[in-house]
BALUMNU-150906 format. One line per 2 residues: number of its first residue (from 1); for each residue x, y, z of N, C-alpha, C. Coordinates in nm, 2 decimals, always signed. Layout:
BEGIN
NUM	X:Y:Z:X:Y:Z:X:Y:Z ~ ...
//
This chain:
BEGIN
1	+3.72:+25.29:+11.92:+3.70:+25.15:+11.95:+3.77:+25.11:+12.09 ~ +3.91:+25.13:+12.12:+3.93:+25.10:+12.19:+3.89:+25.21:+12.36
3	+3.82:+25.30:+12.33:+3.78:+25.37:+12.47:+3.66:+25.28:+12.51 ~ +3.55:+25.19:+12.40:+3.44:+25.14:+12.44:+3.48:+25.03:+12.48
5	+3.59:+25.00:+12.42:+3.63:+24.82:+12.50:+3.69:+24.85:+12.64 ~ +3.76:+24.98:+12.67:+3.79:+25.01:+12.81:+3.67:+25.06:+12.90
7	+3.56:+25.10:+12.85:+3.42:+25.12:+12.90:+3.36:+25.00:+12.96 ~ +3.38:+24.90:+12.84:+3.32:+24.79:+12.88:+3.41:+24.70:+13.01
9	+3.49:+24.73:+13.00:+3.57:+24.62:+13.09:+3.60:+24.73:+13.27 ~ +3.58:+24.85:+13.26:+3.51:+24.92:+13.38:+3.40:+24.88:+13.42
11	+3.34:+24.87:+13.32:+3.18:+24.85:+13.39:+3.16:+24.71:+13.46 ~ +3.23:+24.61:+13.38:+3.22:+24.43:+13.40:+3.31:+24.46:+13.56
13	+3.40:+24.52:+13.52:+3.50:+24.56:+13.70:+3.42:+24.61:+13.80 ~ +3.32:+24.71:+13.77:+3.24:+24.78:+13.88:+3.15:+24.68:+13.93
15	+3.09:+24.62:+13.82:+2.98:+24.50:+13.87:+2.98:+24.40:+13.93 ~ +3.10:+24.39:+13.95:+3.17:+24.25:+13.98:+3.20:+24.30:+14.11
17	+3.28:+24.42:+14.15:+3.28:+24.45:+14.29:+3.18:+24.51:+14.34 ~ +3.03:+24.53:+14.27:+2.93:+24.61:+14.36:+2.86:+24.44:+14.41
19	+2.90:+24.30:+14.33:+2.82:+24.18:+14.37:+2.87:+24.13:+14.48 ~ +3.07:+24.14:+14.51:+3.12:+24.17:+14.59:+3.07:+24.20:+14.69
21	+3.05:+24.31:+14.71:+2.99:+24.39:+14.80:+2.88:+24.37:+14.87 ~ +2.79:+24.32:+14.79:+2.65:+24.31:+14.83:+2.64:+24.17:+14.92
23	+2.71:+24.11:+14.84:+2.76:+23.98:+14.93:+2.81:+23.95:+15.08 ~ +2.89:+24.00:+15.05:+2.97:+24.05:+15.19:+2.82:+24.11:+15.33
25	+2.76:+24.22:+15.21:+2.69:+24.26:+15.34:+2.56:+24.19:+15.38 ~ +2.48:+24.07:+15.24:+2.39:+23.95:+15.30:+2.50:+23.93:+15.42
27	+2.57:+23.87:+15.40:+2.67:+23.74:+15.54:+2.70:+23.82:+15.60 ~ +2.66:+23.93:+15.62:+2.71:+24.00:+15.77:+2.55:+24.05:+15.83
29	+2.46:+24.05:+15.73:+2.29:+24.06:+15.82:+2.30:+23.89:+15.85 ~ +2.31:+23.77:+15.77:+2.31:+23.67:+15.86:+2.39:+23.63:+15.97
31	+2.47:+23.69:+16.01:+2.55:+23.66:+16.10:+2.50:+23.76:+16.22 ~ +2.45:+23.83:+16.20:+2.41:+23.95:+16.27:+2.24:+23.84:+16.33
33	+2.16:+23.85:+16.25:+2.03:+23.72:+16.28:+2.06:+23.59:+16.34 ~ +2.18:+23.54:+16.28:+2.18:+23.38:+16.40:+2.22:+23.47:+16.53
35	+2.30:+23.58:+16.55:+2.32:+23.60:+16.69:+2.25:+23.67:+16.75 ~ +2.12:+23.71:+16.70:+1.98:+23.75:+16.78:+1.96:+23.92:+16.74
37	+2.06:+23.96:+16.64:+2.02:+24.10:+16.59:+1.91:+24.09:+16.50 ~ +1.81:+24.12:+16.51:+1.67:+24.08:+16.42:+1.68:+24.22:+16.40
39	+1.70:+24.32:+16.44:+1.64:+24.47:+16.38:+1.75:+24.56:+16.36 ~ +1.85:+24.54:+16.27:+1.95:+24.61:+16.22:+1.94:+24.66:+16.12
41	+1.99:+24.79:+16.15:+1.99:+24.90:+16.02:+2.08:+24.94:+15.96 ~ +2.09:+24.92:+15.84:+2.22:+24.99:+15.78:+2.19:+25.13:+15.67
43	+2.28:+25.19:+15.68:+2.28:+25.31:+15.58:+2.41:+25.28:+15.50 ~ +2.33:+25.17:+15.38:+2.48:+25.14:+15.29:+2.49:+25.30:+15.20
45	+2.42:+25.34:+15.16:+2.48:+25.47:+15.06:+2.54:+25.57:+15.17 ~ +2.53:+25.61:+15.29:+2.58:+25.71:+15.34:+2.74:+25.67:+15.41
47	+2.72:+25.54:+15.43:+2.86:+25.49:+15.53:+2.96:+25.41:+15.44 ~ +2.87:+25.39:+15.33:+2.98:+25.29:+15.26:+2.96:+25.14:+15.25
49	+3.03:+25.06:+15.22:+3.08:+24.88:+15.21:+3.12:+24.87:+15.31 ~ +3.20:+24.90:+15.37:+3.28:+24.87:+15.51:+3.22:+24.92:+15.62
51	+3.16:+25.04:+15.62:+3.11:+25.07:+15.74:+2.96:+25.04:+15.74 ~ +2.91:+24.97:+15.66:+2.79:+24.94:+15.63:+2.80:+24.79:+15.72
53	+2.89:+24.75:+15.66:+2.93:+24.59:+15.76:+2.91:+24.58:+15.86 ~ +3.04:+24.68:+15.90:+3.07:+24.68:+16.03:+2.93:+24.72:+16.15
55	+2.91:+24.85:+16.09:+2.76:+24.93:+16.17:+2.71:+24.78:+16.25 ~ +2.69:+24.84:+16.43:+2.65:+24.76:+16.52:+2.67:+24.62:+16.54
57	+2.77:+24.56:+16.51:+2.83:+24.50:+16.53:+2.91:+24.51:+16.65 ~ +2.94:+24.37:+16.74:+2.99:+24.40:+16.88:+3.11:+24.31:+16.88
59	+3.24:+24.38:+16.96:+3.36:+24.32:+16.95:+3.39:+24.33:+17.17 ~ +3.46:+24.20:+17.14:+3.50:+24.20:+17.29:+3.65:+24.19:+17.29
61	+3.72:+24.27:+17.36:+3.84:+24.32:+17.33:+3.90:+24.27:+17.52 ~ +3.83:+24.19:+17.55:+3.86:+24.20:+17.67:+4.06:+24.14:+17.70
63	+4.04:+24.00:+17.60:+4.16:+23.97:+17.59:+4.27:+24.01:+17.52 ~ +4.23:+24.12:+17.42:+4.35:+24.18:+17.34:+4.45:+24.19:+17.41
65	+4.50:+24.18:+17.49:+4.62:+24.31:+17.56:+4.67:+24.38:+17.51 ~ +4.83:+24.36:+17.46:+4.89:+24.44:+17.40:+4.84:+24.53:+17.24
67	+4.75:+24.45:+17.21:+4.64:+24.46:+17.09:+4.53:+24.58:+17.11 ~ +4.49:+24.55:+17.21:+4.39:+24.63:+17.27:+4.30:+24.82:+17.20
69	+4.45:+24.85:+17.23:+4.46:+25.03:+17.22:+4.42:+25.01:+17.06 ~ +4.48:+24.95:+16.97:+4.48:+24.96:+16.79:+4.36:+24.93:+16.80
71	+4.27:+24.83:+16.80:+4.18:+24.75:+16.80:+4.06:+24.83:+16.86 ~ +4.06:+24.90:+16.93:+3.96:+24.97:+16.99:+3.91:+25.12:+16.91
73	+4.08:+25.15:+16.87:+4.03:+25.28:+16.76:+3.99:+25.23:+16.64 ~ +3.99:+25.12:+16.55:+3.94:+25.06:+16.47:+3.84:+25.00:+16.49
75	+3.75:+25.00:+16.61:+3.67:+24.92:+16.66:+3.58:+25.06:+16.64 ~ +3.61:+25.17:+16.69:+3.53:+25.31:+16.69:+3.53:+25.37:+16.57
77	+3.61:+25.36:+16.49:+3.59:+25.42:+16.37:+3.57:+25.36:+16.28 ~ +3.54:+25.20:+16.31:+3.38:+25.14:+16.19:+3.28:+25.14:+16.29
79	+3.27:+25.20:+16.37:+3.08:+25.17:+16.47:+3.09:+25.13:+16.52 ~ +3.18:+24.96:+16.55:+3.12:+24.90:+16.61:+3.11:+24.91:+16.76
81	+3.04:+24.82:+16.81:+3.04:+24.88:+16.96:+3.10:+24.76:+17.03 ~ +3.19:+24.80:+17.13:+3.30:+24.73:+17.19:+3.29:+24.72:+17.33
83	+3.29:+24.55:+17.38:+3.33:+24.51:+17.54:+3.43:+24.55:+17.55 ~ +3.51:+24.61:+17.68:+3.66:+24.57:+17.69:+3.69:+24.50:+17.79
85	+3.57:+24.50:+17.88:+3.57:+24.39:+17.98:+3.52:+24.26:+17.95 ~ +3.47:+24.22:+17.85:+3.40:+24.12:+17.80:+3.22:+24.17:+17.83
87	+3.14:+24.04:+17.78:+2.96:+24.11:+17.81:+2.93:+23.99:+17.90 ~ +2.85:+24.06:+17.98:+2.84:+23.96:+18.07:+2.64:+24.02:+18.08
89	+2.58:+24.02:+17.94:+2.42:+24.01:+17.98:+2.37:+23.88:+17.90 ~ +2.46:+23.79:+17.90:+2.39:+23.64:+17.85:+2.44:+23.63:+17.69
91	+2.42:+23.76:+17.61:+2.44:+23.76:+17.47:+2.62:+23.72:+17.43 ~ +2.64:+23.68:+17.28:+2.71:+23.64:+17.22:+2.82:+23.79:+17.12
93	+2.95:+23.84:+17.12:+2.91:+23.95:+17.04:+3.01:+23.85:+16.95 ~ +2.96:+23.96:+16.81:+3.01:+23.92:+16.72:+3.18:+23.86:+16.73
95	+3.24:+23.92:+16.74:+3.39:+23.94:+16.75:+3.44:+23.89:+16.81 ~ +3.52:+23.80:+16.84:+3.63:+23.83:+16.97:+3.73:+23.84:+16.96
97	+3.87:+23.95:+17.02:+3.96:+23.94:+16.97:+4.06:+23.91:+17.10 ~ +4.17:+23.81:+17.06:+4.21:+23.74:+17.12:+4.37:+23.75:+17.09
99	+4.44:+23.78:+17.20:+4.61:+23.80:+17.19:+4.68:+23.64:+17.19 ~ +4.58:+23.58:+17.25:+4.63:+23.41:+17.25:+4.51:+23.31:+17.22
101	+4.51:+23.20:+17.18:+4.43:+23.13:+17.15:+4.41:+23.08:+17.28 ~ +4.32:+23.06:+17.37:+4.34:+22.99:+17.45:+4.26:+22.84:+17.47
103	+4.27:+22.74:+17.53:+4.26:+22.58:+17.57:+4.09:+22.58:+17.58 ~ +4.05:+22.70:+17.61:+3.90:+22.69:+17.66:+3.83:+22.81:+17.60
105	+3.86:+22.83:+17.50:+3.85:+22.92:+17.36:+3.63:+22.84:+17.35 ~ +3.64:+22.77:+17.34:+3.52:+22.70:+17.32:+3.39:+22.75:+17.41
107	+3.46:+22.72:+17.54:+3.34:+22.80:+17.70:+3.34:+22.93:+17.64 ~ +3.42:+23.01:+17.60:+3.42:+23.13:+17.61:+3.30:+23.18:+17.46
109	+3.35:+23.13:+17.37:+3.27:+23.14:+17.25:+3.16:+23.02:+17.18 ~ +3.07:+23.05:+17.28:+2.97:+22.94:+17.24:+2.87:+22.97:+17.13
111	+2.92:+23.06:+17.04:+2.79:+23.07:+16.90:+2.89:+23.04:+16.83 ~ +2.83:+22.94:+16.72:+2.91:+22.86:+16.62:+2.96:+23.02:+16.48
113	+2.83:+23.11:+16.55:+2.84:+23.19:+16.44:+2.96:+23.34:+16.45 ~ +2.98:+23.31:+16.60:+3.10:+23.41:+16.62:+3.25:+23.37:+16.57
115	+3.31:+23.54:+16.56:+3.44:+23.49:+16.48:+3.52:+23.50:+16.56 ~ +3.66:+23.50:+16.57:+3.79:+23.54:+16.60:+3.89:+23.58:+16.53
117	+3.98:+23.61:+16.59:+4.09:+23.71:+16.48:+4.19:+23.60:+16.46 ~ +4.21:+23.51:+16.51:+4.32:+23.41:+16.49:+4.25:+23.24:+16.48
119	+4.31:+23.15:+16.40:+4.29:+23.00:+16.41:+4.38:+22.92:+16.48 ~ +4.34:+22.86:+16.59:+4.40:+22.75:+16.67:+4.56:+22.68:+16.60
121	+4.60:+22.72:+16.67:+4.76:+22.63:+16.65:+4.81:+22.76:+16.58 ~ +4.79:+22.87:+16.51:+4.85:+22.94:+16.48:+5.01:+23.02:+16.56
123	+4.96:+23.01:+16.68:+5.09:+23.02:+16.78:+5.16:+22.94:+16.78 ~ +5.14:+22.86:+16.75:+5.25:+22.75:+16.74:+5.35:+22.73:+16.62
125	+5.32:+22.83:+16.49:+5.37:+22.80:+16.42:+5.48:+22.97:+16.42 ~ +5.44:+23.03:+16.49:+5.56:+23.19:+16.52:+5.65:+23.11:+16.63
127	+5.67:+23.00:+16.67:+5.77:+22.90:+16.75:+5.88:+22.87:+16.66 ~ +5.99:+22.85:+16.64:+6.07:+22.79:+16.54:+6.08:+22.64:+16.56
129	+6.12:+22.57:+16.66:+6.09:+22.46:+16.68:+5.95:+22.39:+16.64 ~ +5.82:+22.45:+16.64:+5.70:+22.41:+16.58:+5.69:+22.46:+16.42
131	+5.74:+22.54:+16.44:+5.77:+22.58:+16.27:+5.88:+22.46:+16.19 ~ +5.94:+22.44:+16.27:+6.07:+22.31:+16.15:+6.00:+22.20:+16.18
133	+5.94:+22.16:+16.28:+5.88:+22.06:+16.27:+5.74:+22.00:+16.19 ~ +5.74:+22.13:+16.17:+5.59:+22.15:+16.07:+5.67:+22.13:+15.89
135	+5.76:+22.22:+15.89:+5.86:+22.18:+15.77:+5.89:+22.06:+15.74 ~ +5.94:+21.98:+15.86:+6.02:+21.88:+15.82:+5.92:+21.76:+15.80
137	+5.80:+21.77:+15.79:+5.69:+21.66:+15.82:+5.64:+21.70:+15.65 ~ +5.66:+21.81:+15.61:+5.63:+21.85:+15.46:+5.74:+21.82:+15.38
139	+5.84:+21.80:+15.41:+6.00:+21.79:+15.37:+5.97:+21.60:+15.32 ~ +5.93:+21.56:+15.39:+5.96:+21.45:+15.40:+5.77:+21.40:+15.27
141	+5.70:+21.47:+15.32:+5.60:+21.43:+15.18:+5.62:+21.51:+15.04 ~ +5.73:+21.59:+15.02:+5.74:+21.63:+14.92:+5.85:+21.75:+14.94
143	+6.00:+21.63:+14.89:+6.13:+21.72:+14.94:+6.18:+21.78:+14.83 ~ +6.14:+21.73:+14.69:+6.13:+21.85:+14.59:+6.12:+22.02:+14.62
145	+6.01:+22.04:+14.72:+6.00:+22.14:+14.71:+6.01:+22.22:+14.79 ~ +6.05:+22.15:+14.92:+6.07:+22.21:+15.08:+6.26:+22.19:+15.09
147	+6.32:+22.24:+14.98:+6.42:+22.22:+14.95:+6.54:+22.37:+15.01 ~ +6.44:+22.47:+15.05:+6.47:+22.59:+15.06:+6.50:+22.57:+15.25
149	+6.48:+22.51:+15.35:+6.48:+22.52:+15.45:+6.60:+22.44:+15.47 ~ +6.70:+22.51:+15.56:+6.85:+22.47:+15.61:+6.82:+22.34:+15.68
151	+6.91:+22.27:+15.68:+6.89:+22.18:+15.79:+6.94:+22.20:+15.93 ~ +6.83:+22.12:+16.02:+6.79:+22.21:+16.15:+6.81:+22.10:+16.24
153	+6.81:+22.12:+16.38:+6.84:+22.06:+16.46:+6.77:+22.15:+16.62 ~ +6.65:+22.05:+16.71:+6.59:+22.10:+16.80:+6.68:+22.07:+16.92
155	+6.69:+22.12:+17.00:+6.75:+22.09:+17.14:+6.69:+22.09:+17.23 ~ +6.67:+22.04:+17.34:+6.77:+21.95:+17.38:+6.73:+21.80:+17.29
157	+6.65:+21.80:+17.27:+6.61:+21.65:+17.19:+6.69:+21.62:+17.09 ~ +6.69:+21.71:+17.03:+6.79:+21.64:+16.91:+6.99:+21.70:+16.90
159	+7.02:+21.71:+17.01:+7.15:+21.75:+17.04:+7.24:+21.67:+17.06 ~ +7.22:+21.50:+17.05:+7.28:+21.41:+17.02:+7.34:+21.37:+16.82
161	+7.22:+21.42:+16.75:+7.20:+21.41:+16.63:+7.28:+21.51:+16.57 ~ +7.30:+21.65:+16.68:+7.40:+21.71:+16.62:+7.51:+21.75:+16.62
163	+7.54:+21.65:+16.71:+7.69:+21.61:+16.76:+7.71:+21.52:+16.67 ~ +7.67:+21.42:+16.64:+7.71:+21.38:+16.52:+7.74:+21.40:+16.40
165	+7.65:+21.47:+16.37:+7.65:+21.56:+16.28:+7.77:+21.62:+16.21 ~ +7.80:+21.68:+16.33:+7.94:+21.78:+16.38:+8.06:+21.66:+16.33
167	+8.09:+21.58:+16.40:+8.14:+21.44:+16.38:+8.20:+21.42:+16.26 ~ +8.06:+21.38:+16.22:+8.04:+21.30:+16.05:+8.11:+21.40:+15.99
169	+8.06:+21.56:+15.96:+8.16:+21.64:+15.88:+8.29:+21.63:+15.90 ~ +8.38:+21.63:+16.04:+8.49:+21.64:+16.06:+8.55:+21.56:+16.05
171	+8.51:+21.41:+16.00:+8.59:+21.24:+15.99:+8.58:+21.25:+15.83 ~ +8.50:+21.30:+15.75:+8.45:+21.29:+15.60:+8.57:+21.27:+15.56
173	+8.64:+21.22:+15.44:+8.73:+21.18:+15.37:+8.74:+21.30:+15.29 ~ +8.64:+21.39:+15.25:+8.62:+21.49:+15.11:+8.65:+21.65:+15.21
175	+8.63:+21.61:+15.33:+8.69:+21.77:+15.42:+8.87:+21.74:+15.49 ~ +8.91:+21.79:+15.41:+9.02:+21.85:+15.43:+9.08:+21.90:+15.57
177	+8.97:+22.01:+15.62:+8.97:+22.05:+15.73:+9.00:+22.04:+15.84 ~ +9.09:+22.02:+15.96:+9.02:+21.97:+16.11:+8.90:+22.05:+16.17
179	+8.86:+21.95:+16.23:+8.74:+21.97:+16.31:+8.75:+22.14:+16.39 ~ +8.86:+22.13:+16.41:+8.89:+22.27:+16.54:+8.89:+22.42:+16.38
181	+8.94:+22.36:+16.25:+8.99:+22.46:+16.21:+8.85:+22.51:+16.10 ~ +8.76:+22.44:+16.10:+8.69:+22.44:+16.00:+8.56:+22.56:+16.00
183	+8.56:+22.59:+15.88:+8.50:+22.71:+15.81:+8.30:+22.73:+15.86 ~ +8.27:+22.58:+15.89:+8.10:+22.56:+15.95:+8.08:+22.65:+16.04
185	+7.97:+22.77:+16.02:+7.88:+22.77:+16.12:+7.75:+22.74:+16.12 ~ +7.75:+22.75:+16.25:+7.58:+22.70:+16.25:+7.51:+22.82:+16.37
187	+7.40:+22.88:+16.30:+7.32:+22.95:+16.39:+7.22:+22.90:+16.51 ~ +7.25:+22.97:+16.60:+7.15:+22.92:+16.70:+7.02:+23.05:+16.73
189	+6.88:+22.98:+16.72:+6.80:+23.09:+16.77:+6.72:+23.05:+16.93 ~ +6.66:+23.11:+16.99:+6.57:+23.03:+17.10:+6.45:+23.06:+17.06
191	+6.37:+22.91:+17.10:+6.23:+22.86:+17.03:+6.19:+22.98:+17.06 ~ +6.14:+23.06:+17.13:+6.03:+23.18:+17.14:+6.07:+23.32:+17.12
193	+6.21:+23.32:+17.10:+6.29:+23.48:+17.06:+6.23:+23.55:+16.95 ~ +6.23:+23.66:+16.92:+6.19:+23.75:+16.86:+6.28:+23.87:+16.79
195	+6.31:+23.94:+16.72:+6.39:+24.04:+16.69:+6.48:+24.02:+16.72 ~ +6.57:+23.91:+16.67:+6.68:+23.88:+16.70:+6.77:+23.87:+16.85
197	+6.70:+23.84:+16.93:+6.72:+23.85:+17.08:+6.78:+23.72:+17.07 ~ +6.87:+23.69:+17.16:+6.93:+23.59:+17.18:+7.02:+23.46:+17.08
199	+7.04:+23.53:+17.00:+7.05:+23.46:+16.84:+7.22:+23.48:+16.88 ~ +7.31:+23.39:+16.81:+7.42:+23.37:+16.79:+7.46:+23.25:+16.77
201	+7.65:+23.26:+16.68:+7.65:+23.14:+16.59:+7.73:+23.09:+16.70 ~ +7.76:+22.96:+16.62:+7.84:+22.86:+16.66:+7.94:+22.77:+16.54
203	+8.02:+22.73:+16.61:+8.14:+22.62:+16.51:+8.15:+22.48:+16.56 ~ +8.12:+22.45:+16.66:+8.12:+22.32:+16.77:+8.02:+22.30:+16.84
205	+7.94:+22.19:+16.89:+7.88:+22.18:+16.99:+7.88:+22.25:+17.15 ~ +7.98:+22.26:+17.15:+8.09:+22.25:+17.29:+8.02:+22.43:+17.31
207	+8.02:+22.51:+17.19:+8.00:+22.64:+17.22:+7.82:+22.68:+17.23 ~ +7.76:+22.59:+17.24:+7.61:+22.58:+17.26:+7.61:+22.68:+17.38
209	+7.48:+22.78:+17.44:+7.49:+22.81:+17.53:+7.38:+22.75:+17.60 ~ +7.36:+22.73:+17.75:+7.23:+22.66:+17.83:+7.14:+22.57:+17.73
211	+7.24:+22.48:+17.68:+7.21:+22.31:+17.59:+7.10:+22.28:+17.61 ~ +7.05:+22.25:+17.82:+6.92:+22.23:+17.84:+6.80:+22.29:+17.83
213	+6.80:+22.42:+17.77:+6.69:+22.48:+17.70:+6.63:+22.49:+17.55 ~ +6.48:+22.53:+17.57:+6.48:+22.48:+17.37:+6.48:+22.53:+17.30
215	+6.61:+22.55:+17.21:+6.70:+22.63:+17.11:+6.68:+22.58:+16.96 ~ +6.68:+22.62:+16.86:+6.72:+22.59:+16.69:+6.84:+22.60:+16.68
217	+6.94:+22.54:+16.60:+6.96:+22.52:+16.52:+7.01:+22.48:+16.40 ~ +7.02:+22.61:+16.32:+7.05:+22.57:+16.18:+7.20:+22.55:+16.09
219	+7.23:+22.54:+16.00:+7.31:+22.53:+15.88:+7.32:+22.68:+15.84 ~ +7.41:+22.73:+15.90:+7.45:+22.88:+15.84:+7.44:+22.91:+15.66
221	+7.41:+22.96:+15.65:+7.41:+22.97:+15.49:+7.57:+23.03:+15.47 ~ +7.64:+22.98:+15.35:+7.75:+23.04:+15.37:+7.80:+23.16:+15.30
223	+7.70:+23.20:+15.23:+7.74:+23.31:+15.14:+7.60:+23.40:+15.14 ~ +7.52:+23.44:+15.27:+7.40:+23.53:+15.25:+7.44:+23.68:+15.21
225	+7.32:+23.70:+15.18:+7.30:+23.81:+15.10:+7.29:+23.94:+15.25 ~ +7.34:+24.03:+15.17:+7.34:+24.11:+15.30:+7.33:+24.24:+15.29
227	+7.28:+24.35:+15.33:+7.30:+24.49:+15.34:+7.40:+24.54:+15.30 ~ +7.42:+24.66:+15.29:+7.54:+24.77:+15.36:+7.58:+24.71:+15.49
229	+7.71:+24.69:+15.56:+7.74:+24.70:+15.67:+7.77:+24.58:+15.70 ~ +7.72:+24.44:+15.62:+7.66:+24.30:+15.67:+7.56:+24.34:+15.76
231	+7.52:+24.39:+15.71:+7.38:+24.39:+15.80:+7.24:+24.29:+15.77 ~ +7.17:+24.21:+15.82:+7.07:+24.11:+15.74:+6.96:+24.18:+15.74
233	+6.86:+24.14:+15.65:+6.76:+24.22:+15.68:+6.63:+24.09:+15.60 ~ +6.53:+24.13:+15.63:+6.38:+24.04:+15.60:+6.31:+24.13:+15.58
235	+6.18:+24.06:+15.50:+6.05:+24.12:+15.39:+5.95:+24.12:+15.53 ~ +5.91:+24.25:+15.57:+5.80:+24.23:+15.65:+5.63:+24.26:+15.58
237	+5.58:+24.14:+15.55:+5.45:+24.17:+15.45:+5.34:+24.11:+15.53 ~ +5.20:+24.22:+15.50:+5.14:+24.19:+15.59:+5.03:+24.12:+15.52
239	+4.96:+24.01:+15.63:+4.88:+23.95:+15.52:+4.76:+23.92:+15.63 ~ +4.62:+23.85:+15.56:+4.55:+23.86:+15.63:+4.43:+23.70:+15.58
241	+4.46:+23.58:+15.66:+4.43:+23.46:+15.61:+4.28:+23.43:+15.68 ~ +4.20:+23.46:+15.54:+4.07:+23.42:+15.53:+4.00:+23.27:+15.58
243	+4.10:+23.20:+15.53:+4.06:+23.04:+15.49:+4.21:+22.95:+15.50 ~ +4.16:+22.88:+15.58:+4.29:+22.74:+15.63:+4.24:+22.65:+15.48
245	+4.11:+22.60:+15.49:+4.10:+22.45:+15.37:+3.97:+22.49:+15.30 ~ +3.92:+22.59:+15.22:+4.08:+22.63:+15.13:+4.15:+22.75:+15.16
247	+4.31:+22.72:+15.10:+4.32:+22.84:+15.16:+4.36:+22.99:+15.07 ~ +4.31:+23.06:+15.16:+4.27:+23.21:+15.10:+4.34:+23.29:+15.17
249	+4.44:+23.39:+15.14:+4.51:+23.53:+15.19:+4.49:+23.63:+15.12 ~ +4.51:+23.76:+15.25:+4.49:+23.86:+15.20:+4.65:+23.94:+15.18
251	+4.71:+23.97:+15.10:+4.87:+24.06:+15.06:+4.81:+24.20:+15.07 ~ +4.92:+24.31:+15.13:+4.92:+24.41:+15.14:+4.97:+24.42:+15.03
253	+4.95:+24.52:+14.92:+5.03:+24.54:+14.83:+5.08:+24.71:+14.87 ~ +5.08:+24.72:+15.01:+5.18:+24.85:+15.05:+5.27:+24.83:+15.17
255	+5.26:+24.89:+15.22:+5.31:+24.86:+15.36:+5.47:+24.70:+15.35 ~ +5.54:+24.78:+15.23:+5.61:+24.60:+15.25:+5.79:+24.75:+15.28
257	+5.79:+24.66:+15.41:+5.90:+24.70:+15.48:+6.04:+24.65:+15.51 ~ +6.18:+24.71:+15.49:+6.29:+24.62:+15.50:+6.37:+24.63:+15.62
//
């Protein structure tokens, strides 16, 4: 009994991903027809799901840059066929892959039906300053739950706010402390740094470095969790976002790095 109930729930699984599948490759012959491919051929039993897809399809890699080289061997080992200069015989290609979103993203891609690798504003949110400000506007509609983010402070704009700040802790009746002797740090990162480039803390104002540039920061955590060594470390997981409204991700469930 129980091998037929595991029969049956293979088969409901296989069927379910062969409808999957079939789906996927209707919306990829219409996508292929609104952009003027009328005579495409696929060999789904010999290439597969994925390379069935992909087959003749056109990617313009002109803007990748640093992207470029990955993107090109994955561009060749599903078929498809790839600009790296961009096309310049009137036609639309399917693809475009783009290292930046750019202002005139629109001139460039005039079929409603072509895709891109990235959605608008997304650069803006690997910014920390556009990232806390995106927090703090959700903090404020629902602070129940956005309860996990330090409290932050942008500079130069808001470096008045954190001198006070500074201030108010050191006058408090319940800190013990003086101001000069006290246990606070606070991290500084700069808006566009990356792999910890330019990052270091602080106890005062006063120790800010180049004030007039636009820096974070935060509320030190005071008891993080930490490696061997105090060393910090973060979850690198890769994901892959189908749908902003609604929204849909794709999780690696390999590739999760420390």
């Amino acid at each position: 009994m129980p091998s037929t109930s595991t029969k049956s729930i293979d088969s409901i699984s296989n069927l379910q991903k062969s409808r999957d599948e079939n789906k996927a490759v209707k919306d990829a012959e219409k996508l292929h027809h609104a952009n003027g491919h009328s005579n495409v051929s696929y060999s789904y039993s010999l290439l597969g799901y994925v390379e069935a897809v992909a087959q003749n399809f056109t990617i313009d890699t002109s803007r990748a840059k640093t992207n470029k080289h990955i993107v090109s061997i994955c561009a060749s080992k599903l078929g498809m066929h790839e600009y790296p200069d961009g096309r310049d015989d009137g036609n639309a290609c399917d693809i475009y892959w783009q290292n930046n979103i750019n202002h005139d993203i629109r001139s460039i891609i005039k079929n409603p039906q072509c895709k891109i690798n990235k959605f608008p504003g997304m650069s803006d949110l690997s910014k920390k300053i556009s990232l806390t400000r995106a927090i703090s506007s959700m903090r404020r509609l629902f602070p129940d739950e956005y309860t996990f983010y330090p409290s932050s402070w942008f500079i130069p704009a808001q470096l008045d706010a954190f001198i006070k700040h500074c201030n108010k802790f050191a006058k408090s009746p319940n800190n013990s402390v003086s101001f000069e002797n006290n246990k606070n740090w606070y991290i500084v990162k700069p808006d566009d740094g990356a792999q910890g480039t330019g990052i270091y803390l602080i106890q005062k104002p006063e120790q800010i470095r180049k004030p007039e540039t636009c820096q974070l920061i935060q509320e030190y955590i005071t008891d993080p969790y930490l490696l061997k060594d105090n060393l910090k470390f973060d979850f690198r997981i890769y994901a892959v976002i189908k749908s902003i409204n609604p929204l849909s991700i794709y999780v690696a469930r390999e590739e999760l790095n420390l």
